[in-house]
C-alpha positions as CSV (number, residue, x, y, z in Angstrom):
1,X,-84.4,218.8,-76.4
2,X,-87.4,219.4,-74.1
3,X,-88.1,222.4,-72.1
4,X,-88.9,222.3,-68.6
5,X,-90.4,224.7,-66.4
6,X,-88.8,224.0,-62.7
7,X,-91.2,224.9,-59.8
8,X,-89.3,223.9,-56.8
9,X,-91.5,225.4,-54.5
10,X,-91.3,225.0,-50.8
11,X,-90.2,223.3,-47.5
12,X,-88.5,220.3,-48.7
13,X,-89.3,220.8,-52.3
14,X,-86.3,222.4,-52.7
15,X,-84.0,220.1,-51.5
16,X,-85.3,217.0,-53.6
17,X,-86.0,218.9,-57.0
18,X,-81.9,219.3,-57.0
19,X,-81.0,215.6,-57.3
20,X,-84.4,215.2,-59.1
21,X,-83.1,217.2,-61.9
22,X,-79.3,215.2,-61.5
23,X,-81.0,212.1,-62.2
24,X,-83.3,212.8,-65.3
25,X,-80.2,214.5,-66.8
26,X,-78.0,211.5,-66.1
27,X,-80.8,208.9,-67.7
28,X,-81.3,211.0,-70.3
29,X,-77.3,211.1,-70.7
30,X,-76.8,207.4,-70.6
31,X,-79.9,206.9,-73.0
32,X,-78.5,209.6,-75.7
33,X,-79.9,211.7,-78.5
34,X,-82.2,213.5,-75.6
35,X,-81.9,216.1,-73.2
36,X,-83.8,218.1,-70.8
37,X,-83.4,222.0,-70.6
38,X,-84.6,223.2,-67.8
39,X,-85.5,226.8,-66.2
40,X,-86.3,227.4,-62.4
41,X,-89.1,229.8,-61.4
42,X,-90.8,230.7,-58.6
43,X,-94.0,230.5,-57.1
44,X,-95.5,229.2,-53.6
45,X,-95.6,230.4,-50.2
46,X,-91.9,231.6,-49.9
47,X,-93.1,233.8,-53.6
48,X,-96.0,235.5,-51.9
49,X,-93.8,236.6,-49.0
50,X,-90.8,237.7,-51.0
51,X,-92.7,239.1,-54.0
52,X,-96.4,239.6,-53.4
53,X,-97.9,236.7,-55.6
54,X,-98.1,232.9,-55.1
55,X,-97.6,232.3,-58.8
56,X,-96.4,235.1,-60.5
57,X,-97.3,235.9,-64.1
58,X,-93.8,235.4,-65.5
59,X,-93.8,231.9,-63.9
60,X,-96.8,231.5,-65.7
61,X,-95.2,232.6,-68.7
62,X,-92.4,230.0,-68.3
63,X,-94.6,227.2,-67.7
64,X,-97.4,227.7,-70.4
65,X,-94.0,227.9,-72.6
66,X,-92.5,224.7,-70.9
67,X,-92.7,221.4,-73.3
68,X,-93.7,219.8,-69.2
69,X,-93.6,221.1,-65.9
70,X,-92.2,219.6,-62.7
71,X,-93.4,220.7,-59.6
72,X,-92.1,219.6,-56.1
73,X,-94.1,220.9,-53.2
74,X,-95.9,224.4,-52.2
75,X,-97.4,226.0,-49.5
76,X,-95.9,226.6,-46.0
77,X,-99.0,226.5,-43.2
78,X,-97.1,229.2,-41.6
79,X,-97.4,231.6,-44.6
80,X,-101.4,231.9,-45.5
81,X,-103.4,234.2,-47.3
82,X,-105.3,237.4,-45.6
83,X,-108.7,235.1,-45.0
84,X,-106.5,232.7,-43.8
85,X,-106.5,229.7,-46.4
86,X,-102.8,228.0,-47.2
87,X,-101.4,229.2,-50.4
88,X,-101.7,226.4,-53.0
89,X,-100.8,228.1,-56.3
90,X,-100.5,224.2,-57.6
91,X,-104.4,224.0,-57.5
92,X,-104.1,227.4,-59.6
93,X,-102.2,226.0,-62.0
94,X,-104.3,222.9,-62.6
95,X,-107.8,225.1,-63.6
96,X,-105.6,227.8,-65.3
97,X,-104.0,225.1,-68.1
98,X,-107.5,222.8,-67.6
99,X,-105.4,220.0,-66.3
100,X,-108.3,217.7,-65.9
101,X,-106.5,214.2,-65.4
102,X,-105.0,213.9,-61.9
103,X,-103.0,210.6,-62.6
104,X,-102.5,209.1,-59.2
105,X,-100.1,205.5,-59.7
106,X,-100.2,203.2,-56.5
107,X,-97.4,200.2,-57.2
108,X,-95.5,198.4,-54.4
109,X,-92.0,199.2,-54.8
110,X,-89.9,195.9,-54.2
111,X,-88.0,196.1,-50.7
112,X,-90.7,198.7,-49.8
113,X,-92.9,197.4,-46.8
114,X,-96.4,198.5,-46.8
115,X,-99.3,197.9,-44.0
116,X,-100.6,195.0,-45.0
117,X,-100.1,191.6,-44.4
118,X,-101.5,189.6,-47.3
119,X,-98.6,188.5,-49.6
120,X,-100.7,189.7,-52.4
121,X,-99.8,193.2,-51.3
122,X,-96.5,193.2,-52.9
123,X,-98.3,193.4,-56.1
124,X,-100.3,196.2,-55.4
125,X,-100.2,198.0,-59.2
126,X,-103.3,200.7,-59.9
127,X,-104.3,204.0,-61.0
128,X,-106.4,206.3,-59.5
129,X,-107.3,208.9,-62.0
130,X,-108.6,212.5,-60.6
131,X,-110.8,215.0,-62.1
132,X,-108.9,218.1,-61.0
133,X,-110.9,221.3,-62.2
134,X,-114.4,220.3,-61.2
135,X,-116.3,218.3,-58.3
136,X,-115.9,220.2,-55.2
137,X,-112.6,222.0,-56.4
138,X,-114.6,223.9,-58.5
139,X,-115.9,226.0,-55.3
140,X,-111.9,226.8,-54.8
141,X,-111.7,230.7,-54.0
142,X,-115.6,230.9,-54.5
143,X,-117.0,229.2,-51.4
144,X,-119.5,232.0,-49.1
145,X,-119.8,232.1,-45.3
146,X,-124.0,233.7,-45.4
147,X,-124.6,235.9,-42.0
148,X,-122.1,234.1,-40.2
149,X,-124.5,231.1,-40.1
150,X,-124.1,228.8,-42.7
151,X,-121.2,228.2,-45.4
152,X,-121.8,227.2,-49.1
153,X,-119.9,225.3,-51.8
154,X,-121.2,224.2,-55.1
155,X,-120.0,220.8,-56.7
156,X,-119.9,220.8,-60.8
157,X,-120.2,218.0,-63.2
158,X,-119.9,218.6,-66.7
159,X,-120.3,216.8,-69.4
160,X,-117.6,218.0,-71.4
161,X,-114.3,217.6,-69.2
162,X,-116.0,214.1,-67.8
163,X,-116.2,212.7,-71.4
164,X,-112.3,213.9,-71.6
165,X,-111.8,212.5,-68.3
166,X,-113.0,208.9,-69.1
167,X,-111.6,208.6,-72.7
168,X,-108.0,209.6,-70.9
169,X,-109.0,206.9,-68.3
170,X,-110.0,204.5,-70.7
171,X,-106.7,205.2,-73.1
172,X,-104.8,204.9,-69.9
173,X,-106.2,201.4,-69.4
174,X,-105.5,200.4,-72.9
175,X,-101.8,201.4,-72.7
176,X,-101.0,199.4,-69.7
177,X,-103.6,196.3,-70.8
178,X,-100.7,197.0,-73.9
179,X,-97.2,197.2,-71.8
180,X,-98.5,194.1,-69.2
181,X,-99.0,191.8,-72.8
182,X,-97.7,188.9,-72.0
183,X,-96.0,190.0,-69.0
184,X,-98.6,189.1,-66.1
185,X,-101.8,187.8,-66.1
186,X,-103.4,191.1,-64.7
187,X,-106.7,192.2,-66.4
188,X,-107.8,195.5,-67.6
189,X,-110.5,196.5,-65.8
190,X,-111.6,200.6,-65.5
191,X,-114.2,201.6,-62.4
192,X,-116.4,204.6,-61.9
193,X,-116.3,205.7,-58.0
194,X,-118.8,208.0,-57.0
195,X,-122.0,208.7,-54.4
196,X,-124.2,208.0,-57.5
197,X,-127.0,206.7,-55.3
198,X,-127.4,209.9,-52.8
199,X,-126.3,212.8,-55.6
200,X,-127.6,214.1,-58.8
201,X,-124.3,214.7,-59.9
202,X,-122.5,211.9,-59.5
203,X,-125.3,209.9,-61.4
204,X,-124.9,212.2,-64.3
205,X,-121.0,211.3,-63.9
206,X,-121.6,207.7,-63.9
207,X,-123.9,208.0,-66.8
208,X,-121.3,209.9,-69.2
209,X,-118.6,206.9,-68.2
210,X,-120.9,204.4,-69.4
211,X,-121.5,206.3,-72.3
212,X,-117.4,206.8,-72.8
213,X,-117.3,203.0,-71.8
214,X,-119.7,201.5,-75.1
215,X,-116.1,202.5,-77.2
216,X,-113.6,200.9,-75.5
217,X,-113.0,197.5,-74.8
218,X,-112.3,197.4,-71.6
219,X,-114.5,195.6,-69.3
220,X,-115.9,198.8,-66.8
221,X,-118.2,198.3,-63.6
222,X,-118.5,200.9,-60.7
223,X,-118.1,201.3,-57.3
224,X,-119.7,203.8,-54.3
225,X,-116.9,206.1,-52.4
226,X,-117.3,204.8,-49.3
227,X,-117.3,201.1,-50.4
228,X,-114.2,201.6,-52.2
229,X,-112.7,202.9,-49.0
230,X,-113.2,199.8,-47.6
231,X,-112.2,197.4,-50.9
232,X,-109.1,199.3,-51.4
233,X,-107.8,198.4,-47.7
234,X,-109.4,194.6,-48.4
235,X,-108.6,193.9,-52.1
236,X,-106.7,197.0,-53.5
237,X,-104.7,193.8,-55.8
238,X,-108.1,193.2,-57.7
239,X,-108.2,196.8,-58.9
240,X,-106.5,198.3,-62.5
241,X,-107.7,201.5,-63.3
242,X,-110.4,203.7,-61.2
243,X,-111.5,207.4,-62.0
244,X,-113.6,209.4,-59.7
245,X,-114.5,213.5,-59.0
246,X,-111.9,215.6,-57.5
247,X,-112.5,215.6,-53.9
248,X,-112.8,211.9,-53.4
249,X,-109.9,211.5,-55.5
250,X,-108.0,213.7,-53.1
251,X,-108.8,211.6,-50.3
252,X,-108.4,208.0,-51.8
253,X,-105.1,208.9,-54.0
254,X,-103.7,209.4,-49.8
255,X,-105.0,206.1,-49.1
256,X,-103.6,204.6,-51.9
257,X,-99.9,206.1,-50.8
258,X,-100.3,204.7,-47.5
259,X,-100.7,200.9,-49.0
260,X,-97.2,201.3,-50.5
261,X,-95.4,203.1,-47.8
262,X,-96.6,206.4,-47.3
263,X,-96.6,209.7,-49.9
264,X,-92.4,209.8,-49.9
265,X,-93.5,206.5,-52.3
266,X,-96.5,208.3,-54.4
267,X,-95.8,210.4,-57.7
268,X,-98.5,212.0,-59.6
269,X,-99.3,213.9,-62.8
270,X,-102.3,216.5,-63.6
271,X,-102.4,216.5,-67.6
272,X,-104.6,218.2,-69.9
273,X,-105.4,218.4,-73.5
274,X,-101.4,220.6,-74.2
275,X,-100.2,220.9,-70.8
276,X,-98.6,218.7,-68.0
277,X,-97.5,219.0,-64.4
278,X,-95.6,216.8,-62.5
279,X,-95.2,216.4,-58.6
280,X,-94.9,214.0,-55.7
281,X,-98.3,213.9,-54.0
282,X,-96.9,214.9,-50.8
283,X,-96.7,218.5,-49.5
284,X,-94.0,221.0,-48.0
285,X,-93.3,219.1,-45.2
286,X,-91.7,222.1,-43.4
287,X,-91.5,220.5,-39.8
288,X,-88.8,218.4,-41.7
289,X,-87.0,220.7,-44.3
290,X,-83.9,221.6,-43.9
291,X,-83.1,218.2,-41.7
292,X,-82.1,215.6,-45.0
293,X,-84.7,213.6,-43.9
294,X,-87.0,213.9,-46.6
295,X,-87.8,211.0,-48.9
296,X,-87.1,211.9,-53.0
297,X,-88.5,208.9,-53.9
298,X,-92.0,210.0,-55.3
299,X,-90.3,213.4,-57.1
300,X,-87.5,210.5,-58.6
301,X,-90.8,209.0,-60.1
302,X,-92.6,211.7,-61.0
303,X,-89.8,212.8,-63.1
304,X,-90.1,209.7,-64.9
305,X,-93.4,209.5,-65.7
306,X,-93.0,213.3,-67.0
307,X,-90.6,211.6,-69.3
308,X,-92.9,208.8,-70.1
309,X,-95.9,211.2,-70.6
310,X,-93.1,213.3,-73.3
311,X,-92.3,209.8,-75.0
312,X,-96.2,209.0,-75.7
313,X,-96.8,213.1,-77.0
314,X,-93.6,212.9,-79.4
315,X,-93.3,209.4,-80.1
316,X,-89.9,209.4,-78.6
317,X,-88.4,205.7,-77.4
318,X,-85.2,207.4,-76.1
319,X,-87.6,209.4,-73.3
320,X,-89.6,206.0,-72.6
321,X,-86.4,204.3,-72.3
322,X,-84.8,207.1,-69.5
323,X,-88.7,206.9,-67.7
324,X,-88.1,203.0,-68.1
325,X,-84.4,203.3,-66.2
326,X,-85.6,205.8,-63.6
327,X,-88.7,203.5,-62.2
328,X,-86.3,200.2,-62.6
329,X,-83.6,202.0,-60.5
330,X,-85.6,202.9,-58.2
331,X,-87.2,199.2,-57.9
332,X,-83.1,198.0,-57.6
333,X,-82.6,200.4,-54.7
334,X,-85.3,199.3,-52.3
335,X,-85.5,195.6,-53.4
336,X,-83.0,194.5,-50.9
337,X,-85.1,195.9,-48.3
338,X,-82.3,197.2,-46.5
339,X,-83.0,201.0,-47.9
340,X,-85.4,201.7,-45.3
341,X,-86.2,205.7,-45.4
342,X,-87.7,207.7,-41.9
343,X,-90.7,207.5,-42.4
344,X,-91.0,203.8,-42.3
345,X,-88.8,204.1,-38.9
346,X,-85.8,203.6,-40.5
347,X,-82.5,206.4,-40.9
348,X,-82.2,206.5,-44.8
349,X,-83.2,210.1,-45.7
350,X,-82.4,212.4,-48.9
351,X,-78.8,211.9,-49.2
352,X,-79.3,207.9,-49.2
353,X,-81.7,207.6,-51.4
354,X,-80.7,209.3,-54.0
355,X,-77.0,207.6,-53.9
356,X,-78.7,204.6,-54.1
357,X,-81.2,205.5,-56.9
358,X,-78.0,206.9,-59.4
359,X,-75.7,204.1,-58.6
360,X,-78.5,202.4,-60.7
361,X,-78.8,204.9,-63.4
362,X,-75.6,204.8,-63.5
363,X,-74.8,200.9,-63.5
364,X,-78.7,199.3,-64.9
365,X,-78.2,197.8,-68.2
366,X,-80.0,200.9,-70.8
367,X,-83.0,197.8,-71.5
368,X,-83.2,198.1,-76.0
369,X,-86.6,198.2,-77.1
């Protein structure tokens, strides 16, 4: 039994946490000897209307508790704070648990059609990994407007949460260099992105990597921001693992989700040394809430790789397995290629998806290990 501390949020984060929650029950269910308690709380844009704070302290409470937390979208651009910034108590939570690891998976979903032509394409399959408490971030709430003339934000590197950055980077490549064994023919490969040849900072990043790098075998090279913007829209096949500072991982991790389809396709984690959280990259989407149009196809995956993220911190095969079921019925669902959601012009919205996601939960052979 694994606690879970429910942030459904706003916009259309409410309506896809619901048959978010149906689903991991139901793998869970059909796996046996696990199961998921979970407990809703509040926090978000909607919270700071109705009760004066964004993320309360007894949400707080509830997630610091939590065994994982799953977290489907906050903020509402209609609902801001008295300087006028969007409320974005998920960027709280990430420095107040020091979840230093945004894990940003970019796979082509079979069925899925993405923008590019090359047939290589459909076998997109990388991970861009995000420092989320420092970089730019770390200016979050602190930033100064001097005399009304200039503006001010300070970027940090430090050498402590980028050597944890880049040995859960490295370990990340390892596992899947392990899971891929004699699967495909796909070679581990881990690369630095940064602006190390303009910025002091980033050349102190790149340094500790190659440091991290010397005890791991897994071949690592580097690559500039802006020429990675361009590789990833040439080659993004070639690439395994990446890891990079917070801002630029903001912005690629976007680009990465439009390869496969868009952000309804793009699941994500932020993961520290005890905590987890677990969300769709995607926002509140409020101009569609309310409408069933919303994809739950990133939440459906997040959920799973919460469960995969519990399976590798208790050692438990029966939560891999229900991860395992979630992503594979997913991949059955779209692989006819007649599952075509709106945002990809087509008419399948909430409602469709997720009948077509549990049929296969419900049907997919339970795969033995």
């Amino acid at each position: 039994m694994y606690s879970i501390a429910v942030f459904p949020g706003d916009g259309i984060g409410t309506e896809i946490m619901t048959p978010c929650l149906e689903l991991l029950h139901r793998a869970c269910e059909r796996v046996g000897n696990i199961a998921l308690l979970t407990e809703e709380v509040p926090a978000g844009a909607r919270a700071y209307r109705e009760l004066g704070s964004a993320l309360p302290e007894s949400s707080m409470q509830v997630a610091k508790a939590a065994d994982a937390i799953l977290l489907a979208a906050m903020g509402d651009p209609a609902i801001r704070y008295e300087d006028g910034t969007e409320i974005t108590p998920q960027i709280q939570l990430r420095f107040d648990l020091e979840l230093y690891a945004g894990i940003r998976p970019i796979r082509s979903i079979p069925g899925v059609p993405g923008p590019l032509s090359d047939s290589r394409a459909k076998a997109i399959d990388f991970v861009l990994v995000r420092e989320s408490v420092e970089g730019l971030f770390a200016s979050y709430g602190k930033g100064a407007i001097i005399d009304n003339k200039e503006a001010r934000e300070t970027l940090l590197i430090t050498r402590g949460i980028s050597e944890k950055l880049f040995k859960a980077s490295f370990s990340l490549a390892e596992s899947r260099r392990r899971k891929r064994a004699g699967k495909d023919s796909r070679k581990a490969r881990m690369t630095c992105i940064d602006k190390a040849n303009v910025f002091t900072a980033f050349a102190f990043f790149r340094q500790i990597f190659y440091e991290v790098a010397e005890h791991y075998d897994i071949p690592a090279d580097h690559a500039y921001v802006d020429i990675m913007s361009l590789n990833l829209l040439c080659k993004p096949w070639e690439y395994d693992v990446m890891v990079t500072e917070n801002m630029f991982g903001d912005i690629l991790s976007d680009l990465g989700a439009g390869l496969i389809g868009g952000m309804g396709y793009a699941p994500s984690a932020d993961i520290g040394d005890r905590h987890a959280v677990f969300q769709p990259c995607h926002g509140s989407a409020p101009d569609i809430a309310g409408k069933a149009l919303a994809n739950p196809t990133a939440m459906f995956l997040s959920g799973a790789m919460m469960l995969e993220w519990l399976a590798e911190k208790h050692n438990d095969d029966n939560a891999r397995l229900a991860a395992g079921l979630i992503e594979r019925a997913v991949d059955a669902a779209f692989a006819q290629g007649d599952l075509v959601t709106a945002e990809l012009g087509g008419s399948a919205g909430l409602d469709e998806v997720t009948r077509a996601v549990s049929h296969h939960v419900n049907t997919l052979y339970v795969e033995l290990l």
